[in-house]
C-alpha positions as CSV (number, residue, x, y, z in Angstrom):
1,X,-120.9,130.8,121.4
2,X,-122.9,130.3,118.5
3,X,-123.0,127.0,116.4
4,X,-123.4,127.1,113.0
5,X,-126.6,124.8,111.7
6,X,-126.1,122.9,109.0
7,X,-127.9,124.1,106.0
8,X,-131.1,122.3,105.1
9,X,-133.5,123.0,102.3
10,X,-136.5,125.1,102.1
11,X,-138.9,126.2,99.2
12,X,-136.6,129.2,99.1
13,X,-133.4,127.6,98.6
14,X,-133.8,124.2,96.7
15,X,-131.2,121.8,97.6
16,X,-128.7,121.5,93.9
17,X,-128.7,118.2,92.1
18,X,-126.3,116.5,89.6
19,X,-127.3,116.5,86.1
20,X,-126.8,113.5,83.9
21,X,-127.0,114.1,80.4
22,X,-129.8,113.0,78.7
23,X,-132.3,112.4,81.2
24,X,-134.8,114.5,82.0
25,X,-134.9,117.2,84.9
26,X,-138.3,116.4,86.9
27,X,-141.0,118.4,85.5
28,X,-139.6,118.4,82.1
29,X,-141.1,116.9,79.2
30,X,-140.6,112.8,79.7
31,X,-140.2,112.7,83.4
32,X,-140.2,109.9,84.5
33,X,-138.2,108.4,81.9
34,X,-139.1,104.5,80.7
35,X,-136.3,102.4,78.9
36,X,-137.3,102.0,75.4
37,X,-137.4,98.8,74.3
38,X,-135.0,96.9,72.7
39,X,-135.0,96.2,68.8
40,X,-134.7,92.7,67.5
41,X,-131.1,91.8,66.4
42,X,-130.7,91.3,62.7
43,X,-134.0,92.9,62.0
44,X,-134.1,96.4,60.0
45,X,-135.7,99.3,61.2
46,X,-138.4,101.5,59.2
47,X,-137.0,105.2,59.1
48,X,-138.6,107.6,61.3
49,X,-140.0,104.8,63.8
50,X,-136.6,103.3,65.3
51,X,-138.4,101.6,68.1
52,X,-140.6,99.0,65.6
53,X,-139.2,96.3,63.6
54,X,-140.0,97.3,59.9
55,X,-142.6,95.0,58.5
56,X,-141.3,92.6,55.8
57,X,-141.6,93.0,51.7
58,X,-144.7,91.4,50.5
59,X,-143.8,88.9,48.1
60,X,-142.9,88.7,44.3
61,X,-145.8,88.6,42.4
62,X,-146.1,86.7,38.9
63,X,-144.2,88.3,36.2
64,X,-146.1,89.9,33.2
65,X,-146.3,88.2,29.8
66,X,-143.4,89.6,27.4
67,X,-144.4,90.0,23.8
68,X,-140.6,89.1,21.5
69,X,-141.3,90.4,17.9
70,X,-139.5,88.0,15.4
71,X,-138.2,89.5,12.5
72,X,-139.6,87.1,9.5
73,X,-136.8,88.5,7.3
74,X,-133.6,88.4,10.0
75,X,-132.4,85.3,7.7
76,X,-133.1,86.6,4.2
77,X,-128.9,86.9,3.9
78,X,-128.6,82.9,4.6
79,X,-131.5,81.6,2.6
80,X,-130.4,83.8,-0.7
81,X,-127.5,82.6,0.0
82,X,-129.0,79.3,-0.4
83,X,-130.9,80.1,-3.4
84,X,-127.9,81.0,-5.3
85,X,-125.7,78.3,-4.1
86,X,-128.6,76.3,-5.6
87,X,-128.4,77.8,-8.6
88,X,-124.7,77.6,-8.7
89,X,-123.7,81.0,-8.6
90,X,-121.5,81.9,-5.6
91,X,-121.1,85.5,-4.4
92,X,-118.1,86.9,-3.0
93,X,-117.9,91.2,-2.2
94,X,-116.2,93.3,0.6
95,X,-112.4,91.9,2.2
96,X,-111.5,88.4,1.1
97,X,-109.7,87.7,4.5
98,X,-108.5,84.3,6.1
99,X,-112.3,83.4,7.1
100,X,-113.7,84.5,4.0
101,X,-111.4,82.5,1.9
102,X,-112.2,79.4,3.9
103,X,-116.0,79.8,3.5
104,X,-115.6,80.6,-0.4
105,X,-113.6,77.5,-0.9
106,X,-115.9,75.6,1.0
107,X,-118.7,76.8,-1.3
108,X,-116.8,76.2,-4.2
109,X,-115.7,72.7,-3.4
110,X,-118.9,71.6,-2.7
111,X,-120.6,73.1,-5.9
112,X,-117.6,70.8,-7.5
113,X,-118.4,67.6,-5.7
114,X,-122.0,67.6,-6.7
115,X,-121.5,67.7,-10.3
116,X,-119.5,69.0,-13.1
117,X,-121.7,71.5,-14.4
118,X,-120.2,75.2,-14.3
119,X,-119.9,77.7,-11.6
120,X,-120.5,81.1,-11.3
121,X,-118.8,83.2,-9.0
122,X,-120.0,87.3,-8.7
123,X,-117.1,89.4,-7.5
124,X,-118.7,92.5,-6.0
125,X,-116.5,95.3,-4.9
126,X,-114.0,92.8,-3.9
127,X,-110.7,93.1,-2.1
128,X,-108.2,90.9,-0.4
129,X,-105.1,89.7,1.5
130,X,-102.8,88.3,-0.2
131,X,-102.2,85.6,1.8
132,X,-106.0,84.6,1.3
133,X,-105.7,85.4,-2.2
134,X,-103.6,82.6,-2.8
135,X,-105.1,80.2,-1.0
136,X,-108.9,80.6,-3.4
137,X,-106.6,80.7,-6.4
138,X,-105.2,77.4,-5.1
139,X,-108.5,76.1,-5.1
140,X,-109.7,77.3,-8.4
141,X,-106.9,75.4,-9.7
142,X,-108.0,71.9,-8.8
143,X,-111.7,72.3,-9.7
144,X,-112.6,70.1,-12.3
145,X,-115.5,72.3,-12.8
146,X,-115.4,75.2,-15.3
147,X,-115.6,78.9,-13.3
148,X,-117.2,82.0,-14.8
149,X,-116.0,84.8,-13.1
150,X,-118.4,88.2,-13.2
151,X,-116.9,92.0,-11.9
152,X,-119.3,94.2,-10.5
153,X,-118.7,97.6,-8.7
154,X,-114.7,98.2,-8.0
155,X,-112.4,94.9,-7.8
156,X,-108.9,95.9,-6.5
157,X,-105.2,94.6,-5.5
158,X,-104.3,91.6,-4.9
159,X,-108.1,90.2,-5.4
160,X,-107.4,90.6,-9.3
161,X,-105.9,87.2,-8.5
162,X,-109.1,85.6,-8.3
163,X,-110.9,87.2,-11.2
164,X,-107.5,85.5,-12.9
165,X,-107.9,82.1,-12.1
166,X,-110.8,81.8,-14.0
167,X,-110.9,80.3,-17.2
168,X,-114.1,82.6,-18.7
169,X,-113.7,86.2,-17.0
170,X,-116.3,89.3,-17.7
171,X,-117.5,92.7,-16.2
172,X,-120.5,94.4,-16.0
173,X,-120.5,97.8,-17.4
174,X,-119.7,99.8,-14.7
175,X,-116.8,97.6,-13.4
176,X,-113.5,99.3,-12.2
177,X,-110.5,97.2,-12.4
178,X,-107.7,99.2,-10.6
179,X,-103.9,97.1,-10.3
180,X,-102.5,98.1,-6.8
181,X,-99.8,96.5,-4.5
182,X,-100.9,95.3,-1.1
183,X,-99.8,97.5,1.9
184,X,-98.3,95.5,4.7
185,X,-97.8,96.3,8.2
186,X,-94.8,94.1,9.5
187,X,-93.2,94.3,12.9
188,X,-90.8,92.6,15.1
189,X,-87.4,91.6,15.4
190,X,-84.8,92.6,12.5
191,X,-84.7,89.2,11.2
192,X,-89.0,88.3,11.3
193,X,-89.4,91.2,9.5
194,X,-86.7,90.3,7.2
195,X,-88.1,86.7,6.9
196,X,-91.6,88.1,6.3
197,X,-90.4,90.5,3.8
198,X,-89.1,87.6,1.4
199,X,-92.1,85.6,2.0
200,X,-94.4,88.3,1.0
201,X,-91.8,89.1,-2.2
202,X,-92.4,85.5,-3.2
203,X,-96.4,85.7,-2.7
204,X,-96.6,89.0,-4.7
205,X,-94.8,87.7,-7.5
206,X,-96.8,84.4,-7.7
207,X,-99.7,87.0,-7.9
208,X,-98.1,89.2,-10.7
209,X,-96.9,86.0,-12.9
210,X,-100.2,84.7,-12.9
211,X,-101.7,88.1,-14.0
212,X,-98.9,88.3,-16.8
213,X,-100.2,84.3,-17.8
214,X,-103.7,85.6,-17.7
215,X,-103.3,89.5,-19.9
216,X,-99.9,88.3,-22.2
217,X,-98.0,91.0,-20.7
218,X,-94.2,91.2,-18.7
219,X,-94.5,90.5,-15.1
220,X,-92.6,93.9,-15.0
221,X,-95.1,96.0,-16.1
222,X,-97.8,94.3,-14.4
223,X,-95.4,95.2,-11.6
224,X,-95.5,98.4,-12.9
225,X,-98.8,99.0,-13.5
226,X,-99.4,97.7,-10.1
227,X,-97.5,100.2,-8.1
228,X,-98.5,103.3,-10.5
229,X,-101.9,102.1,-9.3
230,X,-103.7,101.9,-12.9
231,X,-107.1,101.6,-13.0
232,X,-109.1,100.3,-15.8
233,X,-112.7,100.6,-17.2
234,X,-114.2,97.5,-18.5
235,X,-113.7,98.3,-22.0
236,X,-110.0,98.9,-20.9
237,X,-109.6,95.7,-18.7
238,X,-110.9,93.9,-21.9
239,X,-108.0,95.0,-23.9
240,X,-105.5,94.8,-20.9
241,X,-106.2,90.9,-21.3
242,X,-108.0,90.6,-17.2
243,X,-111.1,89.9,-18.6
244,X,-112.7,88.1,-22.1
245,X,-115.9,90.2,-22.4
246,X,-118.7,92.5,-21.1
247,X,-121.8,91.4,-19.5
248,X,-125.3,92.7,-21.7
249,X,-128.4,93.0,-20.6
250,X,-131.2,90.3,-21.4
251,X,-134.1,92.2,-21.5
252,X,-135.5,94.0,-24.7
253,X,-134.7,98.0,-25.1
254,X,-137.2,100.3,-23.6
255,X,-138.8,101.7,-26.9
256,X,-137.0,105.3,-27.9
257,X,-134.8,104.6,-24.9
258,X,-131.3,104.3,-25.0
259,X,-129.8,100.9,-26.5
260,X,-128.4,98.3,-23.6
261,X,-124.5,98.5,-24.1
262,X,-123.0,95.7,-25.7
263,X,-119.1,94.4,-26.0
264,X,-117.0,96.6,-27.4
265,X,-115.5,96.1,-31.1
């Protein structure tokens, strides 16, 4: 009987080994195979060279001088504002709100505290709440200094309140007077904006009474007027009774020029 050898391995028939994945086969490209080192914990590592700590950010250097341009005129508004205050003229244009009634006041309080000489107070394209409407007129009420009231540009609504509290009223030229009711925007419950309805009858007709005071007219055609939306010229405010007289120039006429307008006769 024959026995069977057990196989062994010759240069013919290489003996088969396991595989692992990842290491390589002998002969291959990184045979033998050396652990890599480990990186330090914490520590980022550059891209493209994971086996070196990256190196860290030099630091900051000194930060470059930073020219600020100041604007020499940035408070032109507050000192003219000055200036005329000085001179006793306050100016009041755009929406006579809540704040903007409590900085004219101010101004004119103070102008009235220093002495009793008269003030003059420019309304330029002027418009208002009513609510703050009242309050200025208020005011012009208890001054014990005499107010000259001047329209320029477009004075509307209830802001022809303030023009009326004046005791010496005029326009420039080009003035526009127009008589317009204030539009409101209530909301709430049934009974606020009842409330508020009332409350806002009662301002407007404080406001109209005082204009029919003021132009010697009914308080219903102020009324009237007021929700036709009438607009006047100054020639026509003059005779309406808002103001007393038109403003004329002060320097002489430009030789074969037109005449500077005067009042109307």
């Amino acid at each position: 009987m024959t026995s069977r050898e057990a196989p062994h391995a010759t240069a013919q028939h290489p003996i088969a080994r396991a595989h692992i994945p990842g290491v390589p086969r002998p002969g291959e490209p990184g045979w033998p195979s050396r652990p890599s080192a480990p990186s330090i914990p914490g520590t980022p590592l550059t891209p493209g060279s994971p086996d070196l700590p990256s190196t860290p950010p030099p630091d900051p250097g000194p930060v470059p001088p930073t020219r600020v341009w100041l604007d020499p005129h940035a408070a032109w508004q507050g000192k003219l504002y000055e200036r005329l205050l000085a001179k006793r003229i306050v100016l009041a244009s755009g929406l006579l709100d809540d704040d903007a009634a409590s900085r004219l006041s101010a101004q004119l309080l103070t102008l009235d505290a220093e002495q009793p000489g008269p003030i003059r107070l420019e309304l330029q394209n002027l418009r208002a709440e009513l609510p703050a409407v009242l309050t200025v007129m208020g005011i012009l009420d208890v001054l014990r200094a005499p107010v000259h009231a001047c329209v320029s540009g477009e004075i509307t609504g209830p802001a022809l309140g303030v023009l009326a509290s004046c005791p010496s009223r005029s326009g420039y030229p080009n003035a526009s007077f127009v008589l317009a009711e204030p539009r409101l925007h209530l909301g709430g419950t049934v009974t606020a904006v009842t409330v508020r309805e009332q409350q806002m009858t009662r301002m407007l007709d404080t406001l109209y009474f005082r204009l029919a005071e003021v132009t010697g007219r009914e308080v219903d055609e102020i009324r009237d007027d007021a929700r036709r939306g009438r607009a006047l010229t100054t020639g026509q405010a003059i005779g309406y009774g808002l103001i007393q007289r038109q403003e004329t120039g002060s320097r002489p006429p430009v030789p074969g020029g037109p005449p500077h307008p005067g009042p109307p006769r």
